[in-house]
N, CA and C of each residue as an Amber inpcrd file, in Angstrom:
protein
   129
 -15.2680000   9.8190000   4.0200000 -14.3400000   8.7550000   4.3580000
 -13.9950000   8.9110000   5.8390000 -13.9650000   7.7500000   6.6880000
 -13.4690000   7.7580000   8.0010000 -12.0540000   8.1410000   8.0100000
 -12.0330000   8.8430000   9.3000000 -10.2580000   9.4280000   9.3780000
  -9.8210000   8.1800000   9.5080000  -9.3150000   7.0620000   9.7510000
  -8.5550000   6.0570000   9.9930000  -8.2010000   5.4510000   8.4260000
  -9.1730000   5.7730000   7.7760000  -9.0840000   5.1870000   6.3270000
  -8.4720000   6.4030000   5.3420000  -8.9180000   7.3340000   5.9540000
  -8.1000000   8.1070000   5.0540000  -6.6640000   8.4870000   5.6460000
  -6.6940000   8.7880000   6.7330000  -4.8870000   8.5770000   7.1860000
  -3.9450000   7.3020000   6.3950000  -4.7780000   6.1860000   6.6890000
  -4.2900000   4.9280000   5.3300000  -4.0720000   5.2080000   4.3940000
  -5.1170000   6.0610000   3.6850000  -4.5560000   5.8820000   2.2840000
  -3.5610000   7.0150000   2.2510000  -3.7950000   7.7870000   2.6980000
  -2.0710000   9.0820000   2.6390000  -1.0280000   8.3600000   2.4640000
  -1.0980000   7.8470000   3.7060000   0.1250000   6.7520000   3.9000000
   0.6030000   6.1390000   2.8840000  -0.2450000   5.1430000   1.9950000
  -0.0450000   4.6670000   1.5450000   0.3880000   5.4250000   0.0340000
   0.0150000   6.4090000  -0.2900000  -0.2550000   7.2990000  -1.4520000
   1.6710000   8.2700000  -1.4750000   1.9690000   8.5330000   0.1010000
   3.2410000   9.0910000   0.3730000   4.5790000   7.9860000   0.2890000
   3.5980000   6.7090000   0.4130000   5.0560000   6.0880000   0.7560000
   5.5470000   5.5920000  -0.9170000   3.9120000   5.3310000  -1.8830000
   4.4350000   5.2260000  -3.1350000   4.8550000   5.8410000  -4.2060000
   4.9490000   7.4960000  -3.6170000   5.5060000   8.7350000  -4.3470000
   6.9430000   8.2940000  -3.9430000   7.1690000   8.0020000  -2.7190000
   8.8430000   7.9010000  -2.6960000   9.4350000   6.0680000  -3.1940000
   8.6570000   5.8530000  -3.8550000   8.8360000   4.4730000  -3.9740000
   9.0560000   3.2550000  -2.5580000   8.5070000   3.5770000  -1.7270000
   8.8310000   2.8600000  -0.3120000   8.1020000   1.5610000  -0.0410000
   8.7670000   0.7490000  -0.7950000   7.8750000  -0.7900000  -1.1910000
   7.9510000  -1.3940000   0.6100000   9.0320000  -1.0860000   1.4180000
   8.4650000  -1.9290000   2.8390000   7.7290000  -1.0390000   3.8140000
   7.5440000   0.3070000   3.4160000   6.6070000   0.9130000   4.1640000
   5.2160000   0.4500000   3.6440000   4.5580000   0.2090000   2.2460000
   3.9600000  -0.1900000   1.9190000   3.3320000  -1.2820000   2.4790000
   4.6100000  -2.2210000   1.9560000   3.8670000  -3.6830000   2.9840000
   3.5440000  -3.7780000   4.3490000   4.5070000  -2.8410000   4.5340000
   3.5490000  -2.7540000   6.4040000   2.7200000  -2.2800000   6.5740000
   1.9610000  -1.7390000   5.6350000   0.7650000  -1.1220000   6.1190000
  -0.5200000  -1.8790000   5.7530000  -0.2950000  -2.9960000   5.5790000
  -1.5970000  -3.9480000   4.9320000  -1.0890000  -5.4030000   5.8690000
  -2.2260000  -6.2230000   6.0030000  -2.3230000  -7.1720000   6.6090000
  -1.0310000  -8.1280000   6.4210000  -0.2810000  -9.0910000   6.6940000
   0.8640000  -9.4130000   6.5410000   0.1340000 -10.8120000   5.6410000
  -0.6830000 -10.7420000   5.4970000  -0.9890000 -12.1630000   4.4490000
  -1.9050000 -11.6270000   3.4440000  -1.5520000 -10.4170000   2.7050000
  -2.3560000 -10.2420000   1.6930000  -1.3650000  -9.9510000   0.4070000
  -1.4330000  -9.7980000  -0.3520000  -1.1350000 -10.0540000  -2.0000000
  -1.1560000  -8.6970000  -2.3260000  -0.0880000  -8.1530000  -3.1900000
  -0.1200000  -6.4710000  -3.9030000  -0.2040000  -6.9530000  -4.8970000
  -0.7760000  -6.4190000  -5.8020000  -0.9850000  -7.0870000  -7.5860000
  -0.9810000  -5.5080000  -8.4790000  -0.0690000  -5.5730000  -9.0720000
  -0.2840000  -4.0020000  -9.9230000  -0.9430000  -5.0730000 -11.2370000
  -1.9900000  -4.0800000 -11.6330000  -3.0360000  -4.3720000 -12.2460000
  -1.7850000  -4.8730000 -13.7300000  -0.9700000  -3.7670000 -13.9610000
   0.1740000  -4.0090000 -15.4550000   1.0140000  -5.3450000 -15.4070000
   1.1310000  -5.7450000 -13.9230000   1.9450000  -6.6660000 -13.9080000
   1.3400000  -7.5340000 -12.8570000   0.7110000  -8.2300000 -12.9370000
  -0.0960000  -9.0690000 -11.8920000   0.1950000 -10.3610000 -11.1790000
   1.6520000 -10.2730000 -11.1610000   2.6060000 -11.2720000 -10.2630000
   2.2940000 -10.8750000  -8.7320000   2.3530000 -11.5770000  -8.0300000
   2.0350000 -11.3470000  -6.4710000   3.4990000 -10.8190000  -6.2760000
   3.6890000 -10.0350000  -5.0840000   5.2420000 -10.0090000  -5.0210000
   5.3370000 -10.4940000  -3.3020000
């Protein structure tokens, strides 16, 4: 895995251990869609 992609996913992997739903969204394009597979409402 490229370091840039895997620094991402840390990120992303640390911020959802602490539950950090707007660190989350900032880390993805500002026009894309989170869908948890259990609950598949866009939020």
């Amino acid at each position: 895995m490229n370091t840039l992609l895997s620094k991402l996913v840390d990120e992303v992997f640390k911020a959802l251990e602490v539950k950090d739903k707007k660190t989350i969204i900032n880390l993805f394009h500002n026009e894309c869609e989170f869908i948890d597979p259990h609950y598949p409402n866009a939020i």
